[in-house]
C-alpha positions in Angstrom: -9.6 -40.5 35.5 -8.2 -37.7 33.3 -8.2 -39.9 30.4 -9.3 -42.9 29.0 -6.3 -44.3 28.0 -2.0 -43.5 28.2 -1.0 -40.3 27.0 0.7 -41.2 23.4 1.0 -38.9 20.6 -3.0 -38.0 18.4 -2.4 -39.7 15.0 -1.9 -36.4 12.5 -5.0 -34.9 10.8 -5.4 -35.3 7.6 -5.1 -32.5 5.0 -8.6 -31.9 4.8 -8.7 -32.0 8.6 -5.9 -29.3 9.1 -7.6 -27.3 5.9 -10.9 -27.6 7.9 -9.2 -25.8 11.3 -6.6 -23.5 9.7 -9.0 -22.0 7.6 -12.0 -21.7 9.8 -10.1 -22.0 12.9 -12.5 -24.9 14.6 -10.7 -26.0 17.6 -10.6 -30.0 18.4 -13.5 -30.3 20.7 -13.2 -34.0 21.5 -10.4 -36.2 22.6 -7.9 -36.9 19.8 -7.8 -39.2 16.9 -5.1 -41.7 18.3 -2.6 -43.5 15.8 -2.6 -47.2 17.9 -5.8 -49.3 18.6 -8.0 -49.0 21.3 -9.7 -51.8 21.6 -8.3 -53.1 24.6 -9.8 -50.1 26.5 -13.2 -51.9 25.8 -15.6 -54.7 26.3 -17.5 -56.0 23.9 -21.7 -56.4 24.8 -23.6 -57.1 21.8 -23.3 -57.7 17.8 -25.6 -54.8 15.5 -24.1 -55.4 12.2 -20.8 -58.2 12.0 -20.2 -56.0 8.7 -22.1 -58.3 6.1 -23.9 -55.3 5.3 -27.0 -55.5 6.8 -26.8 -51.8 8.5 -24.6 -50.0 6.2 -23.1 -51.5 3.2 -19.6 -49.8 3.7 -19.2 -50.6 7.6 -16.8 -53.1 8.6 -19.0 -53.9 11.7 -20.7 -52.2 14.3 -21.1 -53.3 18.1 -21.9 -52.3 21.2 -19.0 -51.7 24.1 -18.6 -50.6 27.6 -15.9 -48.3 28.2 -13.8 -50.0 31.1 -12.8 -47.3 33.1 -16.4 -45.5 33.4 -18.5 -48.1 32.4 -20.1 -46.1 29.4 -21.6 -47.8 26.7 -20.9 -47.0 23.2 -20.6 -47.6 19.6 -17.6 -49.5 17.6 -17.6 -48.5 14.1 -15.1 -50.5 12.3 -14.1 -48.4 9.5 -12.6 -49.4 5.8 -9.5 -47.4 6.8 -8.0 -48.1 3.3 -10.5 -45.7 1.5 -10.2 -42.1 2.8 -13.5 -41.5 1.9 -14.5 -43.6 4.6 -12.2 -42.4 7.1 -13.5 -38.8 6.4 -16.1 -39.6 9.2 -14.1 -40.1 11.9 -12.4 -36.4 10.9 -15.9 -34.9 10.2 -17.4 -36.1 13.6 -14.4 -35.1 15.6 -15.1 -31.6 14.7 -18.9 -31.4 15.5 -20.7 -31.0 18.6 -24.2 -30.4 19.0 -26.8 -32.4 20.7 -28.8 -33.4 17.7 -26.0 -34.9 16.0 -24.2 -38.5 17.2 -21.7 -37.8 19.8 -18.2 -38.8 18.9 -16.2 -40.3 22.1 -12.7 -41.6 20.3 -11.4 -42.9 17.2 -8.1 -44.3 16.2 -6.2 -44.6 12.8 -3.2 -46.7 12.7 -0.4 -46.0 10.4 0.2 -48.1 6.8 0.7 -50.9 6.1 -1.6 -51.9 8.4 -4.0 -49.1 8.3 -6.7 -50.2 10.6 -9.6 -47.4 12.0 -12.5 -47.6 14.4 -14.7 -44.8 15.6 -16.9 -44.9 19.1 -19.6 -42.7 19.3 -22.6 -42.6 21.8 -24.8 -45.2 22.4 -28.2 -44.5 21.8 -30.5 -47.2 24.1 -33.9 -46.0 22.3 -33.0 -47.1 19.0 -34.3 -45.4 15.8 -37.2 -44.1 14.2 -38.0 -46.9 12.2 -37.9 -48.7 15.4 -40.4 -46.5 16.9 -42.7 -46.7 13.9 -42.7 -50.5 13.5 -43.7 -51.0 17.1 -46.5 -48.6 16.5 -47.8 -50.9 13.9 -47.0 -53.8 16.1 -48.9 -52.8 19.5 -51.5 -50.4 17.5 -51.8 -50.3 13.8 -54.8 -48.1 14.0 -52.6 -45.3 16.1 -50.9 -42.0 15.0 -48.0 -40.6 16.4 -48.7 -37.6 18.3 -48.1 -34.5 16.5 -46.6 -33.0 18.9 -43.6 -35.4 18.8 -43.7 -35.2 15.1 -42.7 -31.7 15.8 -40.3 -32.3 18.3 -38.3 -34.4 15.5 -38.5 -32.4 12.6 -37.3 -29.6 14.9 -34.6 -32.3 16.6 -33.5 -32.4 12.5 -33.7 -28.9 11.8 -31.6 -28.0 14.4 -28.6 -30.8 13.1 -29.1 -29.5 10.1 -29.0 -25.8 10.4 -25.6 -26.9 12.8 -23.8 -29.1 9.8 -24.7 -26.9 7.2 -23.9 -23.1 8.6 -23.1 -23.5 12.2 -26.1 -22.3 13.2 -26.6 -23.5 17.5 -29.5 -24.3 18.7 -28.9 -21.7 21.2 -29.4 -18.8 18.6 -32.9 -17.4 17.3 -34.6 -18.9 14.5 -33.7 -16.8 10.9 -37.0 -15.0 10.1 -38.8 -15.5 6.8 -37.6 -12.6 4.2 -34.2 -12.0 2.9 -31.1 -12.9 4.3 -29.2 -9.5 4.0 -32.0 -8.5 6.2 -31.3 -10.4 9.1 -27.7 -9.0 10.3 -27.3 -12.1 13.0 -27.5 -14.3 9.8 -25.3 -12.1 7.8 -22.6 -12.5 10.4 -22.9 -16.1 10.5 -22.8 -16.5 6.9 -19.6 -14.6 6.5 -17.6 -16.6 9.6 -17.4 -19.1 6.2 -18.4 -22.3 8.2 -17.5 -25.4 6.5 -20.7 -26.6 5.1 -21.2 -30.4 5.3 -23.8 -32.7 3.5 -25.1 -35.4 5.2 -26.6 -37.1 2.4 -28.0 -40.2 3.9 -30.5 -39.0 5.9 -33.0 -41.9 6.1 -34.7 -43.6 9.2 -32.6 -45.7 10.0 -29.6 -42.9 10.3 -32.3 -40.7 13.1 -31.6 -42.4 16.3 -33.6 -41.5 19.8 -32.0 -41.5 23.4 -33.0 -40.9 26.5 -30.1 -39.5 27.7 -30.2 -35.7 27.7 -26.9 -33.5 26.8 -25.4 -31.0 28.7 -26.8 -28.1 26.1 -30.4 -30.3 26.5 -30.3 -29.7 30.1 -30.5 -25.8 29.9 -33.3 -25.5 28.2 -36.4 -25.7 30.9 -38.5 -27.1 27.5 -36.1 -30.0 26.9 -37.3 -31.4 30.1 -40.8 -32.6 29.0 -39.1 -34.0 25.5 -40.0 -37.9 25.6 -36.2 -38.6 23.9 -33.5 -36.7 22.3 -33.6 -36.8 18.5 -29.6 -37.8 17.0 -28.5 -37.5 13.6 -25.9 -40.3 13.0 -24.3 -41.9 10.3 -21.9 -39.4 8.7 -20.4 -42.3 6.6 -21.4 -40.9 3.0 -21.1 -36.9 4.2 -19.3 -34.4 2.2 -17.4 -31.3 3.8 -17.1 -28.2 1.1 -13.4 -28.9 0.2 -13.2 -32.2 -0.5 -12.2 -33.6 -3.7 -15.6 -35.0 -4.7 -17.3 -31.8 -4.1 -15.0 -29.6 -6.3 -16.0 -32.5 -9.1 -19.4 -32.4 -8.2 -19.4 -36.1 -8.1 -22.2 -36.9 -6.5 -22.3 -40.9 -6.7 -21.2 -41.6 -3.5 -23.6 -39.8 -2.1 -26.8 -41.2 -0.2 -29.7 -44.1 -0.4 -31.3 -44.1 -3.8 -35.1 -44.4 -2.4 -34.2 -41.4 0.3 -32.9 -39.6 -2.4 -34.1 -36.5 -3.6 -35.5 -36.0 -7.5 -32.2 -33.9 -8.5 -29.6 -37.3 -7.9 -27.2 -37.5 -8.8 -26.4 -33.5 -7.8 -26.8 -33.2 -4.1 -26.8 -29.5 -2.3 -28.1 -28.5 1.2 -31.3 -28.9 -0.5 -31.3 -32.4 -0.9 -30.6 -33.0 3.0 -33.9 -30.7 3.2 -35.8 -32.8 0.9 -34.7 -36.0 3.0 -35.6 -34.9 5.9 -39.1 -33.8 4.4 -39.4 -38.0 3.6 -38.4 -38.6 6.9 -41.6 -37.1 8.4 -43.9 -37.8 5.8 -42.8 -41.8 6.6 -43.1 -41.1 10.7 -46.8 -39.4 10.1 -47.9 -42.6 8.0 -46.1 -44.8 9.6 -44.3 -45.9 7.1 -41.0 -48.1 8.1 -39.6 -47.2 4.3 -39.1 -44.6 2.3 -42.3 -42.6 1.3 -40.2 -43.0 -2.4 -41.8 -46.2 -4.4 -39.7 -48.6 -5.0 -39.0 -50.2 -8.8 -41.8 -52.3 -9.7 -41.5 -56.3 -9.9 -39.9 -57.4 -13.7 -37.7 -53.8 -13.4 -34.4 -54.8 -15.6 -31.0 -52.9 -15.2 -30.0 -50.4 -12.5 -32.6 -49.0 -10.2 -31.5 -45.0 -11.0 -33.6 -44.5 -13.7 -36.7 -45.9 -11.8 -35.6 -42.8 -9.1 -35.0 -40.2 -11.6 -38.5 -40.9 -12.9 -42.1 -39.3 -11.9 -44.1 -42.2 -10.9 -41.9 -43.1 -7.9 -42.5 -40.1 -5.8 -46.1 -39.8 -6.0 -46.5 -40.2 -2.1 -43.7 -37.0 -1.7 -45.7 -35.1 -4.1 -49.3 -35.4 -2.9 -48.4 -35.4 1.0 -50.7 -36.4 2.3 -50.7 -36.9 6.1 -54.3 -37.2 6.7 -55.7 -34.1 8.0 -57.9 -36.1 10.5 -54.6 -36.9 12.5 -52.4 -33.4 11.4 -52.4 -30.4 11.3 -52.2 -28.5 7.7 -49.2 -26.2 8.8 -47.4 -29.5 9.2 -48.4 -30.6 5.7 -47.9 -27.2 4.2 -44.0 -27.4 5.4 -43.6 -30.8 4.9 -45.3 -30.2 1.2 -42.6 -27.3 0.7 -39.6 -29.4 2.0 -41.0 -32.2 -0.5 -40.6 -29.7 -3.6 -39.1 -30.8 -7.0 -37.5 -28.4 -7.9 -34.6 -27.5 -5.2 -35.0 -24.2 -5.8 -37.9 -23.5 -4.6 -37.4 -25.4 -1.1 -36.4 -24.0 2.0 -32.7 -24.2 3.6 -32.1 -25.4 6.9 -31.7 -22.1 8.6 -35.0 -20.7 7.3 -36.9 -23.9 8.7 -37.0 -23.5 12.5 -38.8 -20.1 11.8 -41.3 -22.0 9.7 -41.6 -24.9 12.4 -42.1 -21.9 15.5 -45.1 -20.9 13.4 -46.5 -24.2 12.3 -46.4 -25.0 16.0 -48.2 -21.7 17.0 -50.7 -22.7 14.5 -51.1 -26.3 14.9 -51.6 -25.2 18.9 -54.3 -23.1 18.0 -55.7 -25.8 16.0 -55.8 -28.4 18.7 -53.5 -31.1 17.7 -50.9 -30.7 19.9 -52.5 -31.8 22.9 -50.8 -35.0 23.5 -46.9 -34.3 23.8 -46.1 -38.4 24.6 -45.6 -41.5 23.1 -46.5 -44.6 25.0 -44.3 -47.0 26.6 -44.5 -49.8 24.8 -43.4 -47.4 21.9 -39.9 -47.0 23.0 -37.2 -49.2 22.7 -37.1 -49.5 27.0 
């Protein structure tokens, strides 16, 4: 079928949405936001949050459906349509496609009074990474993920990353180390004027695994032997460049406090880097939590002073990933992803270079050998 349900007028982007494509000209690359619900289109399967906020504390609920005239499963996200921060999700994801970031399928936003909104997005059957990490402990305790799947992730992020913060493909060659006006491919880029987004809730939780490969996956001969395709999902809390909170700089509706980085409540490209850098750190110790320590027991008042402080971020600052399991060119990145002061950390588009040669030298070194988890790892 040509589509997946009557042809009725798209509901009418918003102003940031029409900002976003008149002024970077970003065609619609999915199928429209629709203005009427379409929930009869699908049938529901299973329960993951009934929106007490237990995944997510602003979702309204999320389930699993099957599409009924494919059969696809997929996502529901029931949105709080009466905020338009919230709604800002469904417009951010209709705009991106890339295969490390969650695949939106539809979305609808009814008109007022009502105002009602749900997004579907892709159904990811492996689950996340703190899924992966607690069945590690679980089945084998004593076990380390390979380090060659480490890699494979913190690429998987890099490449999301590099995508929602410059438009930067997969498809195009890694920026090499040295200054930016030196690389004229980067140069062009950074003058098309892409609409930089922030995650900023990049936790494990939000990094989900599926073993279905996209079509851009499926050209690249290497993508093959990957053991699951690394998502990025949850764009609930991200902020485009635009938006009225950015151009305030208000920052406090921005992220998780414990996968936060030490700058909160400012929040740059940076601070996604610095997320992602906890991200790893937690998958190499197997960690199903932030690597950030948590307010100790008798803490009175509001947990954001505990985060601003020093002694919560010991772990990020010593990473240590036990050189007995990893390599030290994955703790030497990881260490300068990890960095204090956001200055002095890498952006997205200068880390694929750094991870092509922290591969080449973690090869050389011999850890990167075993390129599999086992089976009992993976949400089958």
């Amino acid at each position: 079928m040509s589509s997946e349900v009557p042809p009725r007028e798209p509901s009418k982007p918003c102003s940031w949405c029409e900002r976003y494509t008149e002024e970077y000209g970003l065609p619609y690359k999915r199928a429209p936001i629709y203005d009427h619900d379409l929930s009869r289109h699908f049938d529901h399967v299973r329960t993951i949050d009934a929106g007490t906020g237990d995944i997510g504390g602003l979702n309204g609920g999320v389930h699993i459906l099957k599409r009924k005239y494919d059969g696809t499963n997929c996502v529901e996200k029931i949105i709080n349509a009466k905020e338009r921060a919230l709604r800002r999700e469904i417009h951010i994801l209709h705009h991106l496609k890339h295969p490390n970031v969650v695949e939106y399928i539809s979305a609808f936003i009814t008109p007022k009074p009502e105002r009602k909104a749900k997004l579907y997005i892709e159904y990811c059957s492996l689950g996340s990474i703190d899924g992966l990490i607690k069945r590690y402990k679980k089945n084998d305790p004593s076990a380390r993920i390979p380090e060659a799947v480490i890699w494979h992730v913190f690429e998987s992020l890099t490449f999301a990353l590099q995508y929602v913060h410059h438009g930067i493909q997969r498809t195009e060659p890694p920026v090499a180390p040295g200054s930016v006006q030196a690389d004229p491919a980067m140069v062009k880029r950074l003058e098309q004027k892409w609409p930089t987004i922030l995650h900023c809730d990049i936790k494990l939780g939000n990094v989900l695994l599926s073993h279905k490969r996209s079509f851009e996956s499926r050209q690249h001969p290497s993508e093959v032997s990957r053991p699951f395709r690394v998502v990025l999902a949850d764009f609930g809390l991200a902020l485009p460049m635009g938006d009225q909170a950015w151009q305030t700089k208000d920052r406090s509706f921005c992220g998780t406090l414990s996968w936060s980085p030490p700058e909160i409540p400012i929040w740059t490209e940076k601070g996604d880097v610095w997320a992602l850098g906890a991200v790893i750190l937690s998958l190499c110790n197997l960690l199903p939590h932030s690597p950030v320590l948590p307010p100790p027991a008798g803490w009175e008042g509001d947990d954001e002073p505990w985060y601003h402080g020093k002694q919560c971020r010991k772990r990020t600052r010593d990473v240590d990933i036990g050189e007995e399991h990893y390599s030290t060119a994955l703790g030497d990145l990881l260490y300068n992803c990890l960095l204090e002061n956001a200055k002095d950390r890498p952006f997205s588009f200068r880390l694929r270079s750094h991870i092509v040669e922290g591969k080449r030298r973690a090869t050389e070194l011999g850890y990167m050998k075993t390129k599999e988890v086992p089976k009992w790892a993976l949400c089958l």
